[in-house]
N, C-alpha and C positions, 0 to 999 in steps of 0.2 A: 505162899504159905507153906512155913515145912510142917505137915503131919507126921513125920516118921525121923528122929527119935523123938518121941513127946516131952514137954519142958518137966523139969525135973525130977526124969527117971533114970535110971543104971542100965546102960548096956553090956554088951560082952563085946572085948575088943580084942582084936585091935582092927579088924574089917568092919565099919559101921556105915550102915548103907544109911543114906538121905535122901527121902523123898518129900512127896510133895505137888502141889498145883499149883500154876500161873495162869494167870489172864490179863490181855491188854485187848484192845478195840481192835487192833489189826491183827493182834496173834503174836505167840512167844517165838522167837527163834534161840535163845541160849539163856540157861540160867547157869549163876557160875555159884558153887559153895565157899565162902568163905570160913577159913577156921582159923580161932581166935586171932583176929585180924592179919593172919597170913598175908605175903604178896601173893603165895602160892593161889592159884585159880581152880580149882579141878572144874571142869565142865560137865554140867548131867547130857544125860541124853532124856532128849523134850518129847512127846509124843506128838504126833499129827494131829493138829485141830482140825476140828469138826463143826461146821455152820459157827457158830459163838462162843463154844464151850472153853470151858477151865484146858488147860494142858496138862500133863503130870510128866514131873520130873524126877530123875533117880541118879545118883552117882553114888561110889563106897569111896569111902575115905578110911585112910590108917591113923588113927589114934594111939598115942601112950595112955598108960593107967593116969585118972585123974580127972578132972573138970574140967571142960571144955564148951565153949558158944561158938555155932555156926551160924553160920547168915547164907538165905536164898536170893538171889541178887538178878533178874532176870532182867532182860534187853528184847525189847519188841521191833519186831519188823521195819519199824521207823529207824531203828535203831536207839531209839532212845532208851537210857538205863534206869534203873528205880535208885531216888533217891539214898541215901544212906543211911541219911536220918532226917526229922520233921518233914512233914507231908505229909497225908492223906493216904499216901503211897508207899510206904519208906517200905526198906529191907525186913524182913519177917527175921527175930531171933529168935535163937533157942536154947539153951544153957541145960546140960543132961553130965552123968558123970559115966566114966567107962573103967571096967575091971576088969 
């Protein structure tokens, strides 16, 4: 789930940070940023779960002026990836505009 930039508000760019929490049953190992469906990956850096807990994730991405939707895309220990879309589980969007 990205809490950071919130759905549609204005940031200042062109360094715009993406955070955020994951949780899977075994534990996150990489959540990747997608922007406006880029091939590009940028990888956050996860934090160290703890007994059960959510993880929080952070990467900055460079933005042009204009509107833009990321997607948190995170991969658990099994390795398995969050869907993209339909599921229970899918990708967390977020659609915010940069100035």
């Amino acid at each position: 789930m990205i809490v950071r930039p919130a759905p549609e508000t204005t940031v200042e760019g062109p360094d715009v940070a993406v955070e955020g929490w994951a949780w899977s049953c075994d534990g996150i190992v990489q959540v990747y940023i997608i922007v406006d469906d880029s091939s590009e990956l940028p990888e956050s850096s996860v934090a160290d779960r703890i007994d059960f807990s959510w993880q929080k994730f952070r990467t900055e991405v460079k933005l042009a002026k204009g509107r833009h939707t990321v997607f948190a895309r995170a991969t658990g220990a099994d390795k398995r990836q969050q869907p993209l879309e339909v599921g229970r589980n899918h990708v967390h969007r977020v659609t915010f505009d940069v100035v």
